[in-house]
Structure formats: C-alpha cells, structure tokens
N, C-alpha and C positions, 0 to 999 in steps of 0.2 A: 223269805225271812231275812231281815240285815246281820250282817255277822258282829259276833260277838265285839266289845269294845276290846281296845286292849290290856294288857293289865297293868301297865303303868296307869291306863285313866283311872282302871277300877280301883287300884290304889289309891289315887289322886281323891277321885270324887266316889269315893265308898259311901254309898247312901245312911243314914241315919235316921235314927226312931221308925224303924219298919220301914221306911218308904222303899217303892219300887223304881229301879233305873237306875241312873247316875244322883248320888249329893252333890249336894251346892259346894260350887270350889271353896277353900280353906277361906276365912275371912269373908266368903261371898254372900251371896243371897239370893234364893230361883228366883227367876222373874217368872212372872205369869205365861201358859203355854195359850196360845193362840187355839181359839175352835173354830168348827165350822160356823157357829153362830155369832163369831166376833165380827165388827164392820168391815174388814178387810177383807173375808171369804163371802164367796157369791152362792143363791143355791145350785148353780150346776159347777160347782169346786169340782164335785168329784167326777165330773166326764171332764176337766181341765188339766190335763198333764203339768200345764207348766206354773200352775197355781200351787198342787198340792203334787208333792212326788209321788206319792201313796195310789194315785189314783189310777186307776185301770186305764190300756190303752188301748186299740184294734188296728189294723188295715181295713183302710175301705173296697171298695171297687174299685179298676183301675178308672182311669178316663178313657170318657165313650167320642169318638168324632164320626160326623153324619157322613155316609158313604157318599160317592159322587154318582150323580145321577145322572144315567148314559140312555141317551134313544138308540135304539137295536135298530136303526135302520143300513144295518152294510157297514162295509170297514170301516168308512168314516163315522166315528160318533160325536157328540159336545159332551164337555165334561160341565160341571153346575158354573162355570165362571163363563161359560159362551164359546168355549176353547174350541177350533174344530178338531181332531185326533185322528190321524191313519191308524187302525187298529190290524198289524200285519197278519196276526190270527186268521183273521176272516178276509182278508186278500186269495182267491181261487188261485188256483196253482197255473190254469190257463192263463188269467192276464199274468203272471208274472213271468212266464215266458213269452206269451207277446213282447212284455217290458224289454227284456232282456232280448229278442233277437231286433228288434227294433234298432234299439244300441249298436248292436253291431253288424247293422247294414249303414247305417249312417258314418261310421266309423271307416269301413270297406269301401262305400261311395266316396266319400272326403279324401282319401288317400290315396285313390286310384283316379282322382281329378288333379288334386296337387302330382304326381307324379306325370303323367301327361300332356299337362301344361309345361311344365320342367322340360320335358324330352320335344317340346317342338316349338317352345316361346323361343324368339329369335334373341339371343342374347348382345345386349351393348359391345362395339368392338373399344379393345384399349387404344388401340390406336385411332387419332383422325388426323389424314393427308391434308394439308395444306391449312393447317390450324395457325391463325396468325391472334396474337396477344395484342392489349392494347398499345397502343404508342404510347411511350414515354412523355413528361410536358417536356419543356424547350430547358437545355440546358444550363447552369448558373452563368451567371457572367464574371469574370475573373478579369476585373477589371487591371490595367496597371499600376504596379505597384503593390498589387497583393501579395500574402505568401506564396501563391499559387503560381504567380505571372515570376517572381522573386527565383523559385526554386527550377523553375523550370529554362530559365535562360543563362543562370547560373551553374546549376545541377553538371551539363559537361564539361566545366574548366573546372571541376573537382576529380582528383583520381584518390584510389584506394593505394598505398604503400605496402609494397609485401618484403619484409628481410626474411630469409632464410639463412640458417648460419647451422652446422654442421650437427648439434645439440638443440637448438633453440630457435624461437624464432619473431618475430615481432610485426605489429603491422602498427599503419597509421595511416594518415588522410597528405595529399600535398595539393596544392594550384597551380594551373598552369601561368606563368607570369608575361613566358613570351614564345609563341606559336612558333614562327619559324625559325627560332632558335633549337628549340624544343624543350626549354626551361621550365623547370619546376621548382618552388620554394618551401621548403616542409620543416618538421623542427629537426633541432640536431640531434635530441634524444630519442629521434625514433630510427637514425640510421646509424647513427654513432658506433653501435655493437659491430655495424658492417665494415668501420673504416679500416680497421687495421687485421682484419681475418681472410686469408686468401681461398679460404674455401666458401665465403659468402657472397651471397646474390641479394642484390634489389633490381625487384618487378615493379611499374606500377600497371596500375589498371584502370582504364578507363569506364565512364560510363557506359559505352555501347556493349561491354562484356570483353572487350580485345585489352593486350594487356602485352608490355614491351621492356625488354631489359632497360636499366638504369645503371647510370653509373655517376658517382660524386664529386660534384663539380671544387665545394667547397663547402668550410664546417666553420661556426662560431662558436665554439662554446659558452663565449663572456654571455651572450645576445640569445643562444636557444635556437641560431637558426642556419638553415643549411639549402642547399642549391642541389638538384640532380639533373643530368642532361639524357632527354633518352630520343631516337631516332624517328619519328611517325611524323609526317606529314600530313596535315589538316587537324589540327589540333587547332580545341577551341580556346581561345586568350580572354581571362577574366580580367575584369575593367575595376581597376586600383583609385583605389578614393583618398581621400582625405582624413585621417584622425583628428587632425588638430580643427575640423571644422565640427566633432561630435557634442551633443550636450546630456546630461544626464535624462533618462525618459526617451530619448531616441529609439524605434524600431527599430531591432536586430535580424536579422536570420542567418542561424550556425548550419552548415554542411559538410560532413564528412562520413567516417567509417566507423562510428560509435561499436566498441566489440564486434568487429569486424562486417557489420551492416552494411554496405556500400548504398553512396547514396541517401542517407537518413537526412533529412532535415527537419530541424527545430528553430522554435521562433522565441523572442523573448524582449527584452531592451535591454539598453545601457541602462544599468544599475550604479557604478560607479568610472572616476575618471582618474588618473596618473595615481593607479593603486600599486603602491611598490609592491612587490611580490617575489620573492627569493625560490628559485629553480634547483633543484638539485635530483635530476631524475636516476632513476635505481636504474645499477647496466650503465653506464655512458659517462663522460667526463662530463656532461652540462655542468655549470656551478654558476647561474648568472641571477643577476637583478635585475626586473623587467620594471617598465611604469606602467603598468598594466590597464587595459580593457575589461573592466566587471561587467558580466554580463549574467541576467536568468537565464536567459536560453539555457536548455538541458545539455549541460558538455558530457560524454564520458571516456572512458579509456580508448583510442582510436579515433578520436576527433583531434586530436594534436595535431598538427600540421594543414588540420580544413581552416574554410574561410569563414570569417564573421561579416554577413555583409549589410549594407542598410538599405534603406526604403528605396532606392533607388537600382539596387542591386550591385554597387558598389564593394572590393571588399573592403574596410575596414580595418581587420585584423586580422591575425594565423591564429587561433585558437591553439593553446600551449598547456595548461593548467586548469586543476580545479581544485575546490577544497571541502573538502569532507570526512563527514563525521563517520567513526566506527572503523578506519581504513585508511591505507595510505592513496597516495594522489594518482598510482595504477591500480587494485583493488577495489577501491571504495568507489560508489554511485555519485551521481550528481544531489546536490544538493540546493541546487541553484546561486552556485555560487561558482560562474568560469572566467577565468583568467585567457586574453587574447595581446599579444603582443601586436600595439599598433602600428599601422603600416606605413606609417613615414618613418619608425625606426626598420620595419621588415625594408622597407626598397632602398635605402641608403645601404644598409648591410649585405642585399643581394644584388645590386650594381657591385658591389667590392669585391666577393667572392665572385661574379661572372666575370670580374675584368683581370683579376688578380689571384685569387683562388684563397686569401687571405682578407682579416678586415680588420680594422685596427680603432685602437681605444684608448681614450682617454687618462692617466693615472696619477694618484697623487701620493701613492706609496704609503698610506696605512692601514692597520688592521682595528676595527672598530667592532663595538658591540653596543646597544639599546641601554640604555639607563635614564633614572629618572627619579627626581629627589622630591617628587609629591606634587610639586607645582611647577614643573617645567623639565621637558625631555629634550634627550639628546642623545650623542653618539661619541660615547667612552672610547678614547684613542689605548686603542691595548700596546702595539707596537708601532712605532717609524724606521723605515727603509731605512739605510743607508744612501746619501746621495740622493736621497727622490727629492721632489720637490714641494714635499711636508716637512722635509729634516732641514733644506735649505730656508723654507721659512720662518722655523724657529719653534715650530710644531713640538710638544713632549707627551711622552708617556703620563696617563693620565690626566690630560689635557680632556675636555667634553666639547665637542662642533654643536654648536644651539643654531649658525647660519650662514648659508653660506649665498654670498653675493645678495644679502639680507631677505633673501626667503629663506623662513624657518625649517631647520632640520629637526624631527622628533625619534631618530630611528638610525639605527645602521644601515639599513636599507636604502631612507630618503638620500643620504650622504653618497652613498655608490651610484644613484639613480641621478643625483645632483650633478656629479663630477661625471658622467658617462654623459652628459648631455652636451660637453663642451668638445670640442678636437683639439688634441696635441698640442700645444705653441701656449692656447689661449692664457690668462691670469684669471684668476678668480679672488676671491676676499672670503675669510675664512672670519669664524666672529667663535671665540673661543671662552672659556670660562676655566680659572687656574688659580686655582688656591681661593675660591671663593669671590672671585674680580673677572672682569671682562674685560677682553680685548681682542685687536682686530689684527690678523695677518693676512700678507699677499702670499700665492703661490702660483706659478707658472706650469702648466701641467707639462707631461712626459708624455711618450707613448709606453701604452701597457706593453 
C-alpha cells in the first residue's frame, strides 16, 4: 500500500463533494485518469512493470548453458569446440612417475656429458709463438718542402731556454744562428730577469735531450732581442732567410717551447706585413716597437725567441708576441694572431751585440701618442728633447707627424718604426700639421 500524501498536499488538494483521493488543485481541473481500456494500455499492462507501476513482478529461473560434452576415453578428452584436454585426474600415478624420473635422468645424463667434455676438451692457448700481423702499406711520402720535411731539418737548430733565478723562473725558445761560435739569438724578455741577478742561471736545451749553461752575450731592449753564447760543439746552424722577400699568404712554420713543450711545431701563413706592434713584456725592461711579422701559426707563451720559418725552411723571423683576448700577452692563448720580429731587423742587431755587446739606434727625440680628427691620423708630439734633433728642427709640442720622408704616418708606433729604420747621421723629412696648416721639416737624426 503507498503511504499516506502529505498534509501540506492533503491541505492543498482536499477533495470536494465526497470525492475520494486528492481534489483538483485550487483554480484547476482533474483531467481524465487513464485505464486499462484506454489506447495507450496493452491487454498484458498488467504482467508489464514498466507500463503500469501497480503491477505484479517475479524472478524467473536463472539462465540454463549446455554442459560441455567430453568422450570418457582416458585423460585426454574434447571438449564440444574440438579442444583436445589433459584431464590430470585421470593421469595414473604410474606414468607420472615415469614422467618425472625420465626428467631427471635426462637432466643427470646432460650434465655429466657437459662436465666431461669440460675436464678433457683441450682448451685454446693465449699465447701463439711466432704470431706475425699484417704489414703495414708503404709509407707517405713527405715530399720536400712539407711541414713534415720543414720541421724536421729545422726542429735541431731550435733550443728550449730555461732561466732559473732564485724565486722565479722563466723559459723560452732561442736559434741557433752560428754553430762554431756557439751563438744563439732569443728575445730579450725572456732573459732579461737574468741580466742583472747573480744568483741566476740560463740553460738551453737542445733537441737531442742534452742541455748546457749559457751565458749573455748582449741585450736590446729598444729591438726585443738578445744573444747567448754557450760551449757545445756540433751544434746545428739554422739557414737565415730573407723578410723583405715575404708577401702576404706565404707558408709559415713556428717552432719552439710553447708552455714549456720543447719542440712543438705549428704551421700557418703570413697574415700580415710591417705591423707596428708595441712590446712591453711583464719582468724585463723590453719597451720596444717592432715592424712586425703577422702570422696564424698558433704562437703561445714559450715560443718567444723560436723561429718562424717558410717553405723553404728558412728562418724568417724570432717569433716575440701575440695578442689576445681575455689575457695578457704571457697568460692568454693564441688567437691566431702572432707577432715575429723579422730577421733582417734580428741579424743586423745580432751582428751588433756579437761584435760589440751593444746596438745602437736611430732617435729623433720625441715623445708621441696616436690621434686622429675623423679623417685622418697621426702622431700627437706630447714632448721635444732638448737639443735632439726634433727641437733643432723646429719640431713643437703639439705639433701632429701625418709623414715622414712622405710615407704616411697613422700612429705613434708607425713614427718609432719610421725613425728606427734609418742609422744615426741620416736626414729625414718630417711633413707636420700646426695650428690647422701643413708643413714640412728636415731633421738629422741622433744616436739613441
């Protein structure tokens, strides 16, 4: 039975004039109740749950599925799909020990044949006598004039420079320039700490591993380069070339002591030609301007004083400088960018020092710096000497050098490189800019 409405409805819809159930809502009106005989219900409504709620419901029987049909003939049966089945029930307990000792005779046989085999198969020896490899094909050919043919006939008129000094110590590369002298030419910043310290030694070292006191014939600081005479007989003499025959794009090859490597060689070209380039090494009085040898070849710290040599095997240059990024010019790497002082300035300065122990230089007595007014550079006269022969010319402070003997000067550098080029006595022409006008003076140079 449905339970009672509740009595807000019975409120609501309180039936009226007798009727039974709920009344018609306030303003409303019953609609007609639905019967079985309406079109809507069916005659079996009332075996229909979900027709009429009212009507009766049951469980049926569960669901029936056909058993599977097995032939009794022994453990193996078919099941109704054709399946064959080990049925292990009916497996006799005899064969299943068969099964089972069967296994492990097979098992006992297999591993008592591997173990037997083992204890008398004659095993591979590691060693075999007289074992020879294939030959090698035939060797390259290093023809002349390669790096190969370059480094190797060059390689012992290169020594390694060792200073020792009481604190500290320093190395670098030098050339042999004249055998039975026993002449070597290296830079000046690499012995310089040694010049004037009486507790210090320079060694150099050759390539065969032998290695012999040195001592300092003579020192430029203007020039960067320096002479040491040491006592060995058969020493080999490196064959001195010509700079002023190089052009830009010429094969190189640098050889020295790169961070104390002895013997490294690297290869590269002439990159550039009379690159001024301003010396000033940490430790040592150097303070010079070179016209320098650009080269890629890979320089680094301990190549100063090797050779730069060309295709011929020629040296070249003394390898002195490099420049590079992140570092100064002993700390910092190569960047392919090295600095070689060339060797018709190197043999003119080490004749001097081997005959005199001194070398001498050109001067015109002023002090300059790099300036440049947008469209055209030069070299800013900061001070004039007394008496030199810039003051005798008529030379002034603040005066700019634009040329001198009318190749153009752009630099303080070019101007020291300019006037180094000449000897003592010579005059030169000086081409001057002064108060916004130009003009030209003479001056007669000095010794530095």
């Amino acid at each position: 039975m449905p339970p009672p409405p509740p009595e807000a409805l019975l409120r609501a819809f309180a039936p009226r004039d007798g009727a039974r159930g709920l009344g018609e809502p306030p303003g409303g009106r019953r609609t007609a109740r639905r019967t079985a005989t309406a079109p809507f219900w069916k005659p079996d409504a009332a075996a229909d749950p979900w027709r009429d709620p009212y009507a009766p419901a049951g469980l049926g029987a569960p669901a029936q599925y056909p058993a599977e049909e097995e032939t009794d003939d022994g453990p193996v049966v078919v099941d109704a799909q054709g399946r064959r089945k080990l049925r292990l029930r009916d497996v006799s307990v005899r064969l299943a020990v068969l099964a089972l000792l069967s296994l492990l005779l097979v098992g006992v046989v297999g591993g008592t044949t591997a173990w037997w085999l083992g204890r008398t198969a004659d095993e591979e020896p590691l060693l075999a006598p007289g074992t020879q490899l294939s030959s090698v094909s035939p060797g390259v050919s290093r023809e002349p004039g390669s790096v190969a043919d370059i480094a190797g006939r060059v390689n012992p008129t290169v020594v390694s420079i060792e200073v020792t000094l009481t604190n500290a110590g320093a190395t670098g590369s030098g050339v042999v320039i004249d055998a039975d002298g026993g002449y070597i030419v290296t830079n000046n910043h690499v012995v310089s700490g040694a010049a004037d310290a009486e507790d210090a030694s320079i060694r150099a070292v050759f390539s065969d591993g032998s290695g012999s006191a040195a001592k300092i014939v003579g020192r430029d600081p203007a020039s960067d380069i320096a002479v040491l005479k040491v006592d060995k007989p058969g020493l080999a003499e490196a064959a001195l070339g010509e700079s002023d025959d190089l052009v830009v794009g010429d094969p190189v090859v640098a050889i020295g002591s790169p961070l104390g490597l002895a013997g490294t060689v690297t290869s590269g070209i002439v990159s550039a030609l009379d690159r001024p380039v301003r010396l000033s090494g940490e430790g040592s009085d150097t303070n010079a301007v070179i016209s320098a040898v650009q080269t890629d070849a890979p320089i680094n710290p301990g190549n100063s004083g090797g050779a730069l040599v060309d295709g011929t095997g020629a040296v070249i240059g003394i390898n002195t400088a490099i420049a590079s990024v992140g570092g100064s010019s002993t700390t910092g790497g190569s960047i392919g960018l090295g600095f070689a002082i060339p060797i018709d300035t190197v043999r003119d300065i080490a004749e001097q020092l081997i005959s005199t122990g001194t070398a001498v230089h050109a001067s015109l007595g002023v002090n300059a710096r790099t300036v440049t007014d947008g469209t055209r550079d030069g070299a800013l006269v900061l001070n004039v000497e007394p008496d030199s022969p810039a003051a005798d010319a008529g030379v002034q402070e603040q005066d700019v050098v634009i040329a001198v003997d009318g190749a153009p000067v752009a630099s303080s550098e070019e101007l020291v490189v300019a006037v180094d080029a000449h000897e003592p006595g010579d005059t030169i022409t000086l081409e001057l800019v002064r108060n916004g006008g130009s003009r030209e003076v003479t001056a007669t140079l000095a010794t530095a």
